[in-house]
C-alpha positions, 0 to 999 in steps of 0.5 A, a space after each residue: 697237104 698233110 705231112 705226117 710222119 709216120 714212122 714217128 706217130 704210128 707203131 708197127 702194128 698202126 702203121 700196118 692197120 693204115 696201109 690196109 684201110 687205105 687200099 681197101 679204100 683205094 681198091 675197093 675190096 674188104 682188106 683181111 688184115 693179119 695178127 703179127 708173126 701169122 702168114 709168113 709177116 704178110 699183113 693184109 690181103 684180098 681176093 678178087 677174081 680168083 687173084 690174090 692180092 698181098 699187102 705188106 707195110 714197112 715203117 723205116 727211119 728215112 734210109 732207103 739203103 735200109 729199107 732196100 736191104 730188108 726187102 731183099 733179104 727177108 721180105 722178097 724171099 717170103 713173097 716168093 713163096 707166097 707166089 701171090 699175084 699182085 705185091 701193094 707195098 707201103 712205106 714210112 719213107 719218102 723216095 728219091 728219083 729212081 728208087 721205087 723203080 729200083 724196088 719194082 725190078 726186086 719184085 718183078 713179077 709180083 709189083 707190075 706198076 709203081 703205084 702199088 708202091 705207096 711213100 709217105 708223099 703218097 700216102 699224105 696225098 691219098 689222106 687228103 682226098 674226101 673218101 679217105 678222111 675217114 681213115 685219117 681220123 681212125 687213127 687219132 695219133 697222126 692227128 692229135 694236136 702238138 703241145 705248142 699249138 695247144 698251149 698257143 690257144 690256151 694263152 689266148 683262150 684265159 683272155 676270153 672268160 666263155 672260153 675258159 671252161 672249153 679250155 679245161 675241157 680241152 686239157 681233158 680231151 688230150 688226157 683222154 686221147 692218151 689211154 681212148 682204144 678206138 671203138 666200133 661206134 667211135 669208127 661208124 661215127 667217123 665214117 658218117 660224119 660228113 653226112 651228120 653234122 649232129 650226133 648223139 652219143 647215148 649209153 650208160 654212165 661210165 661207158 665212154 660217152 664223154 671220151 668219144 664225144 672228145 676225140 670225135 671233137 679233136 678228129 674234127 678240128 684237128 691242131 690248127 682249128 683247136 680254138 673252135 673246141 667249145 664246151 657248153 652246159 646251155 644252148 645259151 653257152 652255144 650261143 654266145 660263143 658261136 662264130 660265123 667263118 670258125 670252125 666249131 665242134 660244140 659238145 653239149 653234154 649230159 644235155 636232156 638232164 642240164 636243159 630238160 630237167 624243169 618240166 615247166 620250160 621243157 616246150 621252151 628249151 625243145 624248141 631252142 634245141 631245135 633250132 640250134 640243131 637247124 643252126 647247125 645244119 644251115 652253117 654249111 659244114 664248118 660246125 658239129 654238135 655232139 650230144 651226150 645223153 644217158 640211154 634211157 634218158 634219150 628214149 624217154 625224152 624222145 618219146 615226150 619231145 616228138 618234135 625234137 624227135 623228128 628233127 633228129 632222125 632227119 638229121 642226127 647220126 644216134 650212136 647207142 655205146 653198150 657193155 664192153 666186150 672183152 676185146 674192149 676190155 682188153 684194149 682198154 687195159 693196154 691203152 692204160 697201161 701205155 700210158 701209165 707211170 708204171 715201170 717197165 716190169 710192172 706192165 709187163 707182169 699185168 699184161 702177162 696175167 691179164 686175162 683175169 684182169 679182163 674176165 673179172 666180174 667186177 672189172 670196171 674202166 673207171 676203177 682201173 684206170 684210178 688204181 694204175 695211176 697208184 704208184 707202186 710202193 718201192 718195196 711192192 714187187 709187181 706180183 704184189 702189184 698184181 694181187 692187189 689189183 685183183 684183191 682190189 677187184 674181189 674185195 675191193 672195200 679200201 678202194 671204195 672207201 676211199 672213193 666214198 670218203 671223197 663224196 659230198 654228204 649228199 651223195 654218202 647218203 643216197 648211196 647208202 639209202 640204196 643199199 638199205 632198198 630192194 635194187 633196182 629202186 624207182 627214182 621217183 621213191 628215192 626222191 621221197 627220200 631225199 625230200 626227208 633227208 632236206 627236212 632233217 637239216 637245218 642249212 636246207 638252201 645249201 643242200 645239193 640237189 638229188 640231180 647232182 648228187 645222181 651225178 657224182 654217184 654214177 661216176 663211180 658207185 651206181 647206174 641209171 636206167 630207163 624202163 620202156 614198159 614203166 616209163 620210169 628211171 631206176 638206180 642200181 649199183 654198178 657193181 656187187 663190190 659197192 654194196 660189199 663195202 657199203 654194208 661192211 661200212 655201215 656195219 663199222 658206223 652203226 651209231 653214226 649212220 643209222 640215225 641218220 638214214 631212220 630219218 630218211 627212211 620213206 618206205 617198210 622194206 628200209 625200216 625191215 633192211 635195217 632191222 635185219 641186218 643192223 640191229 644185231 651188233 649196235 648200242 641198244 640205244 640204236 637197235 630200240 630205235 630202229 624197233 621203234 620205227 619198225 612199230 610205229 611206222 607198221 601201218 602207214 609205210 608203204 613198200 619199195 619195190 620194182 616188178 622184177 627184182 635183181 636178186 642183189 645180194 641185200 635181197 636173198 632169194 627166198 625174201 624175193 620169192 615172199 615180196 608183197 603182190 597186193 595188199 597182204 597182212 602178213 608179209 611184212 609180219 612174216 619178215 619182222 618175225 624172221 629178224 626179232 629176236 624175243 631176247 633182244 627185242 622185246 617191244 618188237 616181239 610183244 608188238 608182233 604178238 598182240 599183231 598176230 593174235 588180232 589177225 588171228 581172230 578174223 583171220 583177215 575176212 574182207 579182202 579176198 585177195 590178201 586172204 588168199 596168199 595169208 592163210 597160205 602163210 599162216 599155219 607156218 607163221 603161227 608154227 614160227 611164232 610159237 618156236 620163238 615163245 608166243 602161245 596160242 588157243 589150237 582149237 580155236 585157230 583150226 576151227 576159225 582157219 577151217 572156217 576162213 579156207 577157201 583153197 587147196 592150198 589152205 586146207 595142204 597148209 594145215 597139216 603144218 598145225 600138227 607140229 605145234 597143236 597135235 592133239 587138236 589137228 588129231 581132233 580136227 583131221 577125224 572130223 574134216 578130212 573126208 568131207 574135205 576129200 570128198 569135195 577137193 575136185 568141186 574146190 579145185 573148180 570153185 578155186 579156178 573160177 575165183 582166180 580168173 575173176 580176180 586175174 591172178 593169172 600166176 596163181 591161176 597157172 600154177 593151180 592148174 599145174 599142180 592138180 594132179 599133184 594135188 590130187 594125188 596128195 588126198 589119194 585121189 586120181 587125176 582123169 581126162 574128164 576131170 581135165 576136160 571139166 578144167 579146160 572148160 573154166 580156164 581154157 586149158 588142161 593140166 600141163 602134164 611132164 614127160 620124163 625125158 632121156 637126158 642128151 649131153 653134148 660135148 661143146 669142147 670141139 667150139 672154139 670161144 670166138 670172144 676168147 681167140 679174139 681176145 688173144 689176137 688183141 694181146 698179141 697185137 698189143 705186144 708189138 706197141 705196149 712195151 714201146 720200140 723193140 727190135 726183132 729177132 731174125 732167124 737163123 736163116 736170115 742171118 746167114 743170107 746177111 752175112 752172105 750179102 754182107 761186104 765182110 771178108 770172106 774168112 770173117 764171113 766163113 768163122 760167122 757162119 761156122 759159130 752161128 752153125 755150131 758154136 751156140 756158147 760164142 759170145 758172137 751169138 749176142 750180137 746176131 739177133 736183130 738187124 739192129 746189132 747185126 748191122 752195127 756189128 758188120 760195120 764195126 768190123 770193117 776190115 777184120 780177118 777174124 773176130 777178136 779173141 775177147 769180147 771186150 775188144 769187140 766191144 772197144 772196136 764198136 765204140 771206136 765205130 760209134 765215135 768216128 760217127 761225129 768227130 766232135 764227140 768226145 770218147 770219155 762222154 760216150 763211155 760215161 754215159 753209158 756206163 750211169 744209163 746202164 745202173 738205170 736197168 742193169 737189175 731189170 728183165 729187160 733194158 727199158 724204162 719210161 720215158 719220163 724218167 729218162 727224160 727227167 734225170 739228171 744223166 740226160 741233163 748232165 750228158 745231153 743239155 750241152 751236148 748236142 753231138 753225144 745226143 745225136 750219137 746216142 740216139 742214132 745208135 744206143 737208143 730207141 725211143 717213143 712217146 712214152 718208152 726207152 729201149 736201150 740197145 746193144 746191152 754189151 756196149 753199156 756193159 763193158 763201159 760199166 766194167 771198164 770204168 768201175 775198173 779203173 776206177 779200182 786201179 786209181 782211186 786208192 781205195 783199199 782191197 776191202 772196199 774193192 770186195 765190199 763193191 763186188 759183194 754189193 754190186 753182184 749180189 746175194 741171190 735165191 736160187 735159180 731153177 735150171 733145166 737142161 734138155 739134151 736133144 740132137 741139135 746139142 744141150 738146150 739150157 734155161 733159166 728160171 726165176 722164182 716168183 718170189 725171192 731175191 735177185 739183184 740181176 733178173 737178165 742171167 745173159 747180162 749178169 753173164 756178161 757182166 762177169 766176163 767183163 771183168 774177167 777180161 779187163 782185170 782178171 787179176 784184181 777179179 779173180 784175187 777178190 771175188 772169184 777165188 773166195 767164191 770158189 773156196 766158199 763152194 768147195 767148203 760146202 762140199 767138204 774135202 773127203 773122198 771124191 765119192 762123198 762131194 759127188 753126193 754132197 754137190 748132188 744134194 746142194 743142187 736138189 738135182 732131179 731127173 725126169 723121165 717120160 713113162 717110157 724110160 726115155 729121159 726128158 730133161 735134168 732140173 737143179 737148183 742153182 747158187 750164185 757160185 755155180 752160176 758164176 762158174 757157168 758164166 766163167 766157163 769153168 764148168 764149160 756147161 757141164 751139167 749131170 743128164 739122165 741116161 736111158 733106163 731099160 723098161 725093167 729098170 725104170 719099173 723098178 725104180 717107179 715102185 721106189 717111191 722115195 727118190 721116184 714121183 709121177 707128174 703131169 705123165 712124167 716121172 721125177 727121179 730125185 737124184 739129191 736124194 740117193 746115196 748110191 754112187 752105184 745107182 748114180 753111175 747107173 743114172 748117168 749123174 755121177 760122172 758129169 758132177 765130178 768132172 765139174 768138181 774136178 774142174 773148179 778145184 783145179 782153178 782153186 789150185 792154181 788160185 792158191 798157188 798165186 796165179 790169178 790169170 784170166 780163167 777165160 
């Protein structure tokens, strides 16, 4: 039987998903699970008969006393108000005689039996059942094999050459495993997988195909079987290494292009492919085949291997992985993030801000995970961090180049002969190219073939797709940002790549591509020979281009709307025409003269069709040609496009000769014109019978369409008879549009369901990106557990009052989780009342901790946590990866030998997973810090200078804070905010609070004489020594302090910018929260001062009062400022004075 840990494989949130998906096996009910925080903590239930059924899961350490306890006083007061009719229970323990029977009598009424209470004996045996094994492997970290026995087969594998490349694969397999967020089509694999033993894994590049095909192969095998992981190019490969009794999961990847590429042997190898799936299915269930294939290459090999065919519908579970969604996205991103280098402020600022990251355009799994494995550079703040991810992704042309410089040249130039094509471009067309590029070199047997060289491409640059209505293969880029860089970098090389891509060149629109967008700007040694190629090549190169167009950027939409549809003249003159400059391209230019006048002088009689579509373009043209300097005969242009017109369209087109040859169109208007208009309805009939003989069906439509039009442009009248005469010729009349009255609907009531589904993900993501954390409880539950506590009744009683109303106590940092609370209750034992100081709690925790181990040394437990907190006395929050932890030299300098300080801190100081450390209790690491640095200060004999010089450094010169203070009922609410960009050497204001009354506590003396008092000196010198009314306005100034207040009068909140002093006086206390706040305004009163629009500004419906601005100590007093900023001077100066008189004692 299997013995997972739970507690030590899963996060919260995974352990929660695997509780609920074992009782929605075990009960047979679709289990509705719950994002974290929603439904009072409830994490799953079901409805069955009108009777609710409540699931909730605890991961805990093996404490049962715990465990008990959080039940008690959190969970069961929940579930009694919930009230639901049944309570399913499952834990990470395991239990002892007695103790679930203990846990049904706490839920009596809800648990009517103990196996709705599931251990972790319970839970292993449940996973071992064949209904359940799909659950197990749904979640592939309880099964991801353990690094011995990993390296255990690699050892053995190096000795077996077939092996050795399954052994490379595996190392992957396990890398992927770490950043793989498991997909719909990862789990319906799963959940079939005993009744297939064959699955096909068929997508697009880059989409996953690989990772699934890995971690099915690990599900499968699991850590003892991991010899049996077998990766193979051949069935030949499969072959040799197949093993009767073994249990084997071959993958077989890419496998129709490695076996089917040579269409010679294509009958040999579906019939080796056959029976190795048949060999598969006759093992008996101890081996798995796994085939990846690109989609369209599946479907267009299916249809040519109907044999094959067969055999795999009737025995093959076929998985199609489509696009992402956003829910995908999402989970990916997380995944990588997790695993990432990144440092603990970094994650959290891209998560913070990954919306745009998931909804970007141009987002792509590979690229992310190839930036986040940059490392930041040491001066790169995380916004930077961020921005260069988003520019990466908008203009991402660096990290392209980088990826394209690392390409074989091969590949260099298949990427760009793509760019130069109309995407998506025939690979059978690109073919004809690369044979062209083989002729160009001289080491010809060592060029890559065009299949590999796809290959590296579709990694990063480009995609392949089939086509079902052309049966033929496509390339296209994977994303805009490829063609962005590749035409910028073509752009930097013109004299070394387009020499080069001329001679690979197979087809007009590339020689047209070039011309347009290359030429201009080159050496006139490179834009003759792209003129050159243009003219010799005019006849004899034929178009590349797909039916429907993708409208990339390369190819504006106008250029799409003129692609050639048959055999025109004039098309590719049309597009020349556009790009030559006379000046710049003179042989171009007078080749395109003596083009257009040859054409003109039969104006293309002979091919009807092409004649259709040229004369429509040719008035324009020839008004273009002239525009540009070519000069024609008018007369005998409008005499022989007279004689060529057979359309509607021909004779509307001519109109546009009388820009160009006015007195000539003059001449032929009066002489034409009726007799045209006479005859427009017999034409619009001929013209519709010709276009159904010849199929131009969209010619066709859009005559018909536009006859009334037509006929109203000749002043001429559409009729029911005449769209009778039409109907008759193509079945149908005119398509007449009715004006319709425009209904707008508001859609803003819809909820974007991707995007609530997006936020449950990051929500969830939460509790397991960051690593272990704690939980704060409510003031409520904290109350219940002091109640509960074995504290003395007075100590109970002081807890209870200061967490009522006493909100500045330092207490207050240590009932937050129940971590500290737990920690907190036990330390004080005995205690009538809390100390005085805090730093004598901090001593009597220590004393606690220690007495845990009496080998421990006091000395190791104090040092180590004063090195562990310069590791992230400067971050937000105390956590840092566990690679550098595990790596630096205060684990190897206080743990290799130590085994009892190691138990110690890991049982108290620590929470720890795979790939995060949360220090815990910050106070401890604090006081040791000061403690020592303390000591160090009074023994070292070191001057006063170097004692100042440490402080300065150690506190720091910060940017200013934003400080807002909100009065309401419940008292004054204080925050603290940090500017996006500046300066701060401590980001956590709590710790950087606590690190000065640290000092202040255990050498006031030294603090106070070195640090305090010439900070205080610094401030009161800002504000000058006049009169009170002056350092009033002067300290309302320095702050920048404002006053909002709602459009009624009523005031919201105060605003100011905070220094270090001020901050330091806060921390002290000095200024014992003092703070300026608005008083109410009468309506008059406050209209009054919205009209002053210098010290009075509206946003977002507030208005902002500048106080920093006003002069007026009348008008101060009135705000309610003036009264509260001279208390807090008043205050400051009287620690100044008592500084300058020599007593430097505890300000605290």
């Amino acid at each position: 039987m299997s013995n997972y840990n739970f507690h030590d494989l899963l996060e919260p949130l995974e352990f929660e998903k695997l509780i609920c998906d074992i009782v929605q096996v075990r009960e047979g009910f679709f289990v509705e699970m719950y994002k974290e925080g929603r439904d009072s903590g409830i994490d799953g239930s079901y409805i069955f008969h009108g009777k609710k059924t409540v699931i909730q899961a605890k991961r805990y350490k093996q404490n049962f006393k715990q465990l008990y306890n959080s039940l008690k006083d959190i969970e069961l007061p929940k579930v009694r108000k919930l009230k639901p009719d049944r309570y399913i229970l499952g834990v990470s323990i395991t239990f002892q005689q007695g103790e679930k029977e203990q846990i049904q009598e706490l839920f009596e009424g809800f648990i009517t039996s103990t196996n709705d209470i599931l251990s972790k004996v319970d839970i292993n045996r449940l996973l071992e059942e064949p209904n359940y094994k799909w659950v197990e492997l749904a979640h592939p970290k309880l099964w991801l094999p353990s690094i011995n026995v990993f390296q255990k087969f690699l050892k053995e594998s190096t000795h077996r050459a077939l092996y050795k490349e399954s052994a490379e694969e595996l190392k992957e397999a396990l890398k992927a495993s770490n950043t793989f967020a498991p997909t719909r089509i990862y789990r319906e694999a799963l959940q079939k997988w005993s009744h297939n033993h064959v699955i096909v894994i068929s997508g697009e590049p880059g989409v996953g195909k690989t990772t699934i095909a890995y971690l099915l192969a690990l599900a499968y095998l699991q850590p003892d079987d991991l010899d049996g992981f077998i990766w193979a190019y051949s069935i030949k490969d499969v072959y040799n290494m197949l093993e009767d009794d073994k249990k084997q999961v071959i993958i077989l990847d890419d496998f129709w292009g490695s076996i089917f590429h040579n269409e010679s042997t294509r009958r040999n190898d579906e019939n080796q492919l056959h029976k190795l799936i048949q060999r598969i299915i006759d093992f008996g269930g101890n081996k798995r085949l796994i085939l990846t294939t690109r989609e369209y290459v599946l479907r267009q090999g299916l249809q040519k291997q109907p044999m094959l065919k067969e055999k795999l519908e009737q025995y093959a579970l076929i998985c199609t992985v489509e696009e992402y969604s956003n829910i995908e996205k999402a989970s990916i991103l997380f995944q990588h993030l997790y695993s990432s280098n990144l440092q603990y402020e970094y994650v959290s600022y891209l998560f913070e801000n990954c919306s745009r990251i998931i909804n970007h355009e141009n987002y792509n799994p590979r690229v992310l995970a190839l930036y986040l494995n940059k490392v930041p550079d040491k001066d790169s703040a995380p916004e930077d961090y961020y921005t260069d991810l988003c520019d990466y992704f908008d203009n991402p042309g660096a990290f392209w180049e980088d990826i394209f410089l690392e390409l074989s040249q091969e590949a260099q130039i298949l990427a760009m002969l793509l760019l130069i094509s109309s995407t998506p471009m025939y690979l059978e067309d690109m073919k004809c190219c690369y044979a062209k590029f083989i002729d160009t070199r001289t080491n010809r047997m060592e060029i890559k073939k065009l299949s590999d060289s796809i290959s590296e491409l579709e990694r990063t640059m480009i995609k392949s797709f089939y086509s079902d209505e052309e049966d033929e293969v496509l390339l296209k880029f994977s994303m805009p940002s490829v063609q962005d860089f590749l035409y910028s970098y073509i752009k930097e090389h013109t004299e070394q790549f387009i020499p080069e891509l001329l001679q690979c060149c197979a087809y007009y629109n590339q020689l047209q591509f070039l011309l347009e967008h290359f030429s201009v700007g080159s050496s006139k040694h490179v834009m003759e020979m792209i003129e050159q190629q243009c003219i010799l090549h005019y006849e004899d190169y034929p178009y590349s281009y797909h039916n429907e167009p993708d409208s990339s950027w390369n190819w504006g939409p106008d250029l799409v709307n003129d692609l050639p549809s048959g055999e025109e003249e004039l098309n590719r003159f049309f597009h020349l025409l556009c790009c030559c400059d006379p000046h710049l391209h003179s042989s171009l230019f007078n080749f395109l003269e003596r083009e257009i006048k040859n054409y003109c002088s039969t104006m293309g009689h002979g091919n009807i069709k092409a004649q259709y579509v040229d004369l429509h373009n040719l008035p324009d043209i020839i008004v273009r040609c002239t525009n540009k300097g070519m000069s024609f005969i008018g007369k005998d242009i409008l005499n022989q496009f007279y004689k060529e017109a057979f359309s509607v369209h021909h004779y509307m087109a001519m109109e546009k000769f009388q820009e160009v040859f006015p007195e000539d169109y003059s001449t032929y208007h009066d002489t034409y014109f009726k007799k045209i208009k006479k005859e427009l309805k017999a034409i619009l009939l001929a013209e519709i019978e010709l276009l159904d003989y010849l199929n131009m069906d969209m010619e066709l439509d859009l005559l018909v369409d536009n006859i009334p039009e037509t006929l109203h442009h000749f002043d001429l009248r559409y009729t029911n008879q005449f769209g009778e005469k039409v109907a008759s010729l193509c079945g149908r009349k005119p398509f007449l549009l009715e004006k319709q009255i425009g209904v707008t609907k508001d859609y803003s009531i819809y909820k974007d369901e991707k995007e609530e589904s997006f936020e449950v993900v990051k929500q969830d993501a939460e509790s397991w990106l960051f690593g272990p954390n704690e939980i704060e409880l409510e003031d409520e539950q904290i109350l219940e557990l002091i109640t509960w506590s074995d504290l003395r009744s007075s100590l109970k009683k002081e807890l209870k009052e200061i967490l009522t109303n006493n909100h500045s106590h330092y207490i207050h940092d240590y009932l937050q989780t129940r971590v500290s609370i737990q920690l907190l209750f036990a330390s004080m034992g005995d205690l009538e009342c809390l100390p005085e100081q805090e730093s004598s709690l901090c001593l009597i925790m220590i004393q606690h901790i220690h007495l845990q181990n009496t080998e421990l040394q006091h000395i190791n437990l104090v040092g180590f946590c004063t090195e562990a907190f310069l590791l992230f006395m400067y971050q937000d929050e105390p956590v840092i990866r566990a690679s550098e932890f595990l790596s630096s030299d205060i684990y190897n300098h206080y743990f290799k030998n130590d085994p009892a300080l190691y138990k110690v801190v890991f049982d108290n100081l620590i929470l720890q997973d795979s790939q995060w450390v949360r220090f815990l209790h910050i106070p401890i690491y604090t006081f040791c810090y000061a403690f020592i640095t303390c000591m160090e200060f009074r023994n070292g004999g070191d001057s006063e200078e170097f004692h100042q010089e440490y402080l300065e450094k150690l506190l720091g010169s910060n940017s200013d804070k934003l400080k807002l203070t909100i009065n309401h009922d419940k008292g004054t609410e204080k925050r603290i905010y940090y500017a996006d960009f500046g300066t701060y050497y401590f980001k956590n204001y709590g710790w950087e609070g606590k690190l000065y009354r640290m000092y202040e506590q255990l050498d006031p003396l030294q603090f106070n004489r070195l640090y305090v008092g010439p900070k205080i000196k610094e401030f009161l010198n800002q504000l000058g020594y006049e009169n009170e009314e002056n350092k009033v306005i002067n300290y309302l100034s320095l702050c920048e302090y404002k006053f909002i207040y709602e459009d009624s009068g009523d005031p919201h909140y105060s605003m100011a910018s905070i220094s270090d002093d001020l901050s330091m006086f806060e921390h002290l206390n000095i200024t014992k929260d003092w703070a300026p706040s608005p008083k109410k305004l009468s309506k008059k009163r406050f209209n009054e001062f919205k009209k002053n629009k210098d010290i009075c500004t509206e946003h977002n419906e507030n208005w902002s009062i500048l106080v920093y601005k006003i002069k007026d100590v009348e008008l101060l007093r009135e705000l309610g400022a003036y009264e509260e900023a001279l208390e807090l001077i008043q205050e400051v100066e009287k620690i100044h004075s008592r500084f300058s008189s020599g007593d430097y004692s505890s300000i605290l």
